[in-house]
N, C-alpha and C positions, 0 to 999 in steps of 0.2 A: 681729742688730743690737740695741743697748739703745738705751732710754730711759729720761731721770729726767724724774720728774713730783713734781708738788709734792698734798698727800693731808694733809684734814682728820685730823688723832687724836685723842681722849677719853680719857684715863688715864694710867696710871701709867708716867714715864718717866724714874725715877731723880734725882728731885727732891730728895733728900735726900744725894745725893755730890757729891761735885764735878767731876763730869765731866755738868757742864747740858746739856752740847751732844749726849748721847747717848743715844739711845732702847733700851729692849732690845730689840727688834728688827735694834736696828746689831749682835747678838752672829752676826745668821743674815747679815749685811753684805747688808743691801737697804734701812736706811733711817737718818735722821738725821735730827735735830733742826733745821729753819732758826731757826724763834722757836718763841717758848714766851707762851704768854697768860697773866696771873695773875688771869682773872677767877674761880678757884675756889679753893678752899682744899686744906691738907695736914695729912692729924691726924699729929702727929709720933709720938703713941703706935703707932697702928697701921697707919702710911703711907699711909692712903688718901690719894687723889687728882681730886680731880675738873676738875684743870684741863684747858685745851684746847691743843694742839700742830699746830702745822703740821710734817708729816715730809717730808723728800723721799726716796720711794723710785725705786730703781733694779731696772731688771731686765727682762726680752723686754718682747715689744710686748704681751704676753698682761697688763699694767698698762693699765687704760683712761684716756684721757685725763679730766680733772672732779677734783671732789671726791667724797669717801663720808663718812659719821659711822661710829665704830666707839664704840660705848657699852662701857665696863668697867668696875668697880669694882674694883682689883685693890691688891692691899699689896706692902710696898717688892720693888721685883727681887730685890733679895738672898734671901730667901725664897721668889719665884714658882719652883715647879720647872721642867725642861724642855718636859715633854710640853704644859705652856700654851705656853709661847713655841713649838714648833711649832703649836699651834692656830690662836695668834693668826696667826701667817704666812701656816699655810693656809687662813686665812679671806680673806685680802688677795687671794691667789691665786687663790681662788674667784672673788670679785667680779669681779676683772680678767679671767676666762676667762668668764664668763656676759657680760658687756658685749662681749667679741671676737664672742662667737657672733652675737649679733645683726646680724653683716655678713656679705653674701652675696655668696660667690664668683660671679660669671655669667661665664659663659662658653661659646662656642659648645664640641662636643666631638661631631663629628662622624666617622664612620671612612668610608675609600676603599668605594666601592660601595654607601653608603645613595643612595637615589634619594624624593623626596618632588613636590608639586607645591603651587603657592600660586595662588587664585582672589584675583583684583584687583576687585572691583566699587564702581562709585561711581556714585552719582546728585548730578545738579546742576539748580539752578532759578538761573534768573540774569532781572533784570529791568532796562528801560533805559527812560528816557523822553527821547525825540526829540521836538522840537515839539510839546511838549503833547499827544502819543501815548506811552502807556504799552505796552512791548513784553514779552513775555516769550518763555523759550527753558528748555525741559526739556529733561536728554541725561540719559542713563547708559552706561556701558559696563560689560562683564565681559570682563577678559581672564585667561587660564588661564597660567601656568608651568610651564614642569618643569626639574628642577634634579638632578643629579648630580656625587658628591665622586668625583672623578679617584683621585686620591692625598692621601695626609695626611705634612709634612714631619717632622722629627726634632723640629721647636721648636712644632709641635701648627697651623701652617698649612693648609689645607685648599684644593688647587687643584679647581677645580670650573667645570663649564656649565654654562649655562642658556639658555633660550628661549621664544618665544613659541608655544605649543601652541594653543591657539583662542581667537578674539575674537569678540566681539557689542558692536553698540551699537544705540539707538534716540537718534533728535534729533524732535523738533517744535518748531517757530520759527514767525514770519511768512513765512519761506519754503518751509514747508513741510514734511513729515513723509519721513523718510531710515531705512529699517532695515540691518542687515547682521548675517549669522552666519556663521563662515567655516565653522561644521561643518554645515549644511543648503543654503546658498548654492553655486551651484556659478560665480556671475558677481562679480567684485568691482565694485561702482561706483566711481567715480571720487573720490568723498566718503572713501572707506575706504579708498582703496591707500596711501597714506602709513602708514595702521598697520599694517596686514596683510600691508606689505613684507618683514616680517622673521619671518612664520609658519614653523615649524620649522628655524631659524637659529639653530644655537647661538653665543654668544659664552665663552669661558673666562675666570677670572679667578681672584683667590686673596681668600681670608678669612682673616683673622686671627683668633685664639680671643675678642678685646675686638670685631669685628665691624667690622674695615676693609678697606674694599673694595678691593686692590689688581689691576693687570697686568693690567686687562679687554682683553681683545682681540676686534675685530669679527669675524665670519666673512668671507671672502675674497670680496670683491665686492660687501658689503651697502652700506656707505658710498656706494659711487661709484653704486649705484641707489639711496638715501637722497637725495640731491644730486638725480638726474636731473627725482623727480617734483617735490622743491620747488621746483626750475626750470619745470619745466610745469607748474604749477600757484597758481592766486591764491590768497594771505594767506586768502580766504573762505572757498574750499573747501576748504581745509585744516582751517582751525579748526572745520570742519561733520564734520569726521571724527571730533572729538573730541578729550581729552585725550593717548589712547594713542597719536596720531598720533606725539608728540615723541618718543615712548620706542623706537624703532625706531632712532635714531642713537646714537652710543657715550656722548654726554653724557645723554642722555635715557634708556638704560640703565644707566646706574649709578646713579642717581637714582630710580630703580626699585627696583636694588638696595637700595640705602642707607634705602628706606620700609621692607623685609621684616628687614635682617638690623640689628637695634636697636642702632648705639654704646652699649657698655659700659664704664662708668669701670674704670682700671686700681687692681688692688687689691680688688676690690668693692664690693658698693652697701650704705651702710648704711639701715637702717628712716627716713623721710619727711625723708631729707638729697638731695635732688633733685642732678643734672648737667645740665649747659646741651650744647646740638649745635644747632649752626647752620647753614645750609643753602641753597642756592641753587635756585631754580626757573625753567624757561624753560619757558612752554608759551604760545604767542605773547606773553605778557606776562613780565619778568624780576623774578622776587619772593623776598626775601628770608624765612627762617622761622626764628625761631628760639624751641627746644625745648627745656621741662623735664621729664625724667623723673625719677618719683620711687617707688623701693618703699615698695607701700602695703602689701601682706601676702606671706609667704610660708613655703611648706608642701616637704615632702617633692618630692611632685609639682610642685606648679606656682608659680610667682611672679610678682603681679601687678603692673603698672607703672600710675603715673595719666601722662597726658600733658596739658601748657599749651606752648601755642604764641603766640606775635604773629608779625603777619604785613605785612608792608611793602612798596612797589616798591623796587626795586633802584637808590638814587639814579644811579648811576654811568651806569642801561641808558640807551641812544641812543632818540629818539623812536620810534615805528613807523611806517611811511611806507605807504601803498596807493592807489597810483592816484595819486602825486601829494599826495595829503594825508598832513601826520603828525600823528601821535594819542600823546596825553600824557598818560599813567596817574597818577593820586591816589588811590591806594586803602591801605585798612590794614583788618587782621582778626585775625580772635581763632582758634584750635581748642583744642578741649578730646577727648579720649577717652582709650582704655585699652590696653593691653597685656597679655595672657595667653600666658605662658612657657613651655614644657616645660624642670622643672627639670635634668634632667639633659642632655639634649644642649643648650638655650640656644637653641632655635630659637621663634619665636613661633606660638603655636597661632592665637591673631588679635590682628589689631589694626583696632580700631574709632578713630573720629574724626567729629565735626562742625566746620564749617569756615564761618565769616560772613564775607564782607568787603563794605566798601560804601565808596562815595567816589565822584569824576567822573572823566570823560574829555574830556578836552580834544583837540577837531581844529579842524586848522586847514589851507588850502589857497585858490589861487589860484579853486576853484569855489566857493568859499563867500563871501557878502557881506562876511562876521565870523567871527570864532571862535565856536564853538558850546562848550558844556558843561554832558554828558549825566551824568546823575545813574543811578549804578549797584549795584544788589545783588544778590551772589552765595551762595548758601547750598550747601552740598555735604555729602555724608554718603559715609562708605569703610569699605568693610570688608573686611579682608584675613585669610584663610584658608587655614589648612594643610590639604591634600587626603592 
């Protein structure tokens, strides 16, 4: 494919024929004269030229888009020999290939039977104040993956499984302190089984080599025991499970996915030219995220990303309803963190993030006098690792 772009010139470009409109560089046919500036002069003894030329050349993509200055002091074409005018050319070329190189292909580039695993871990502090009582609630949880490339397609797709290999959380609230490990625990409490529903259950799905999640399919039976306990089970104890509760359903799994295998703009990324990826969250609350990635450095080995995030409800989500009361989210926040790449397969070695949000909640219900509206802040820290 070509492109003409339009390129600052400095020198000498047949100023003295009458053919104005033509550069000697139009003799290699990659460029021409659009205007001609006459803010410099032309000694007619000895052709120099100091004025300035906008050219347009033509030619692969390996021309960088901008402007360049090329400084010359050169006498009339007629007398420049050849082997300058190849110079001058392969100077152009130069520039334009050094400007290409600065953008980097990313891409996953995974083969059938690599097998890896990713640790999820997040801690949260979250505070509320109820009638002039200030409440608070620390959780963290770690949950484990593993992940294997099925097959790899003809057009570089990668069908692949993954699952949940082992979970831990700890919660302390006002109601008190809840732990669980599924690899020392041999009992699951009732607080955990919605995440731990889907411990070594693989789900199948395909990657694209830009990191798009497609064809996720559940394992056989997992959904309709998904369904059973959020049927028996209240809004409260669920959300006392934890984050990873959600991620045990097929929505809630891909969303998982889509934190570890990073959207990659198509064509690649250039040096601190960011891409926006937007995103949906349901973990009892429906929150919008949307994300700039930007390559900040990158090496041989590895290529780092900076991550900015805003964070909003989901205007569209329905109130939450419990017991009778619905409850109406105002919140917005910020994240900020990093991403480190293995340059060659495109997989993330980690990705780190801090996460603020603060705003009220609004409930309202037939047991209350009035509407109430609890003033709330959320703070969470996540760090995700390749095993």
């Amino acid at each position: 494919m070509d492109f003409t772009r339009n390129y600052w010139f400095f020198g000498k470009c047949n100023s003295l024929g009458k053919n104005k409109n033509r550069c000697y560089l139009r003799s290699l046919n990659i460029a021409k004269i659009v205007k001609w500036y006459n803010s410099g002069f032309v000694n007619r003894n000895s052709g120099f030229d100091s004025r300035s030329w906008l050219i347009r050349i033509t030619g692969r993509n390996l021309i960088p888009a901008g402007f360049f200055i090329i400084s010359l002091a050169e006498f009339n074409t007629t007398k420049m020999k050849p082997n300058r005018i190849l110079f001058i050319a392969a100077l152009i070329l130069s520039v334009g290939m050094q400007a290409e190189a600065k953008k980097v292909n990313l891409k996953y580039q995974l083969k059938a039977g690599d097998e890896f695993k990713y640790e999820n871990a997040m801690s949260q502090e979250s505070s509320q104040e109820v009638m002039g009582q200030s409440q608070s609630t620390s959780s963290s949880t770690t949950s484990t993956y593993g992940y294997k490339v099925i097959d790899v397609t003809p057009t570089g797709d990668m069908n692949m499984k993954a699952g949940l290999v082992s979970y831990a959380m700890s919660t302390t609230s006002p109601m008190g302190e809840m732990k669980f490990n599924s690899v020392t625990d041999t009992v699951v409490p009732e607080y955990a089984k919605i995440a731990t529903i889907g411990l070594n259950q693989f789900y199948t799905f395909t990657l694209s080599p830009l990191g798009k999640v497609t064809n996720l399919k559940a394992p056989d039976g997992l959904v309709e025991k998904v369904d059973k306990i959020v049927a028996e089970q209240s809004a409260a104890t669920m959300g006392m499970g934890g984050a990873a509760g959600s991620l045990a359903g097929p929505e809630g799994f891909q969303k998982m996915l889509e934190s570890v295998f990073i959207p990659y703009p198509d064509g690649g990324a250039e040096m601190k030219k960011p891409w926006d990826v937007e995103v949906k969250i349901n973990q009892m609350i429906s929150m919008k995220v949307k994300s700039k990635y930007e390559l900040v450095n990158s090496t041989k080995e590895t290529n780092e990303l900076k991550v900015t995030g805003q964070i909003s409800v989901d205007p569209d989500a329905a109130p939450m309803e419990i017991q009778g009361m619905k409850m109406t989210f105002e919140l917005v926040g910020a994240k900020e963190g990093k991403v480190m790449l293995d340059a060659v397969t495109g997989l993330a070695a980690t990705v780190e993030g801090v996460t603020s949000i603060s705003g009220t909640v609004a409930i309202d219900g037939p047991q209350l006098p009035s509407p109430m509206s609890i003033p709330m802040t959320v703070r969470a820290t996540d760090k995700i690792t390749r095993k």
